[in-house]
C-alpha positions in Angstrom: 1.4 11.5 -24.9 -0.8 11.9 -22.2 0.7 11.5 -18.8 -0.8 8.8 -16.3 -2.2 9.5 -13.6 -1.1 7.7 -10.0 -4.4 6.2 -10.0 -3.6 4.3 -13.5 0.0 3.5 -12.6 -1.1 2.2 -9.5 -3.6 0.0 -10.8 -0.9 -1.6 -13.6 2.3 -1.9 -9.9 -1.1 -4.1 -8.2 -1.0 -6.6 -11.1 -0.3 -10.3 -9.6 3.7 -10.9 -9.5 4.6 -7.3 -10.9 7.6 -5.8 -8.7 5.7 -2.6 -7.8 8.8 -0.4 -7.9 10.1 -1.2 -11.1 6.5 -0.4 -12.4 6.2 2.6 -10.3 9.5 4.5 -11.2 9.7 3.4 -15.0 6.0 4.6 -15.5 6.1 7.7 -13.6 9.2 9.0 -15.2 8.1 8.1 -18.9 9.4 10.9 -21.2 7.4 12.6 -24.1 10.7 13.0 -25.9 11.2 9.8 -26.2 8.3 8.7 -27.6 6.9 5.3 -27.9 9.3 3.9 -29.3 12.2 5.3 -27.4 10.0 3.5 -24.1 9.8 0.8 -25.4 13.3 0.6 -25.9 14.1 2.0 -22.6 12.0 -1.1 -21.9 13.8 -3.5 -23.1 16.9 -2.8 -22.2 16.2 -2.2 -18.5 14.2 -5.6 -18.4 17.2 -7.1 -19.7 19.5 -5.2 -16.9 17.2 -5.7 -14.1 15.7 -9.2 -15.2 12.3 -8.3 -14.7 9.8 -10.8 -14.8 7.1 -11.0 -18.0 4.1 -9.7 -15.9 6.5 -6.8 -14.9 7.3 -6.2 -18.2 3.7 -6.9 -19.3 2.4 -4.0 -16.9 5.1 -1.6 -18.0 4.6 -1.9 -21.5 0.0 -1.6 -20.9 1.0 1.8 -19.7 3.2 2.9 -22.5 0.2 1.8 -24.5 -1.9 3.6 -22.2 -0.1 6.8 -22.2 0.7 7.1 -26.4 -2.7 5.9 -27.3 -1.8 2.5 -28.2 
């Protein structure tokens, strides 16, 4: 995994209808333990908790890409 930078997780909170903080928080505190897979359930179900829009979830999930290599 290669950590993101602020620039990058900046870039993916500025996307149109994204709720900045939910982008901000999930992608700054992604955990090499976990894995991909492990974010990407960590996605899921805090999407589902939170109700996050699709372009939230859509900017979240560019940055797990972006950070495993995807």
């Amino acid at each position: 995994m290669q950590p993101l930078t602020n620039e990058q997780i900046e870039k993916l909170a500025s996307k149109s209808g994204v709720k900045r903080v939910a982008v901000e928080n999930f992608l700054g505190t992604l955990d090499e333990r976990a894995g991909r897979k492990g974010s990407m359930w960590n996605l899921r179900n805090d999407s589902l908790s939170y109700k996050w829009n699709a372009a939230t979830v859509e900017a979240i999930l560019d940055g797990i890409k972006l950070a495993f290599g995807v």
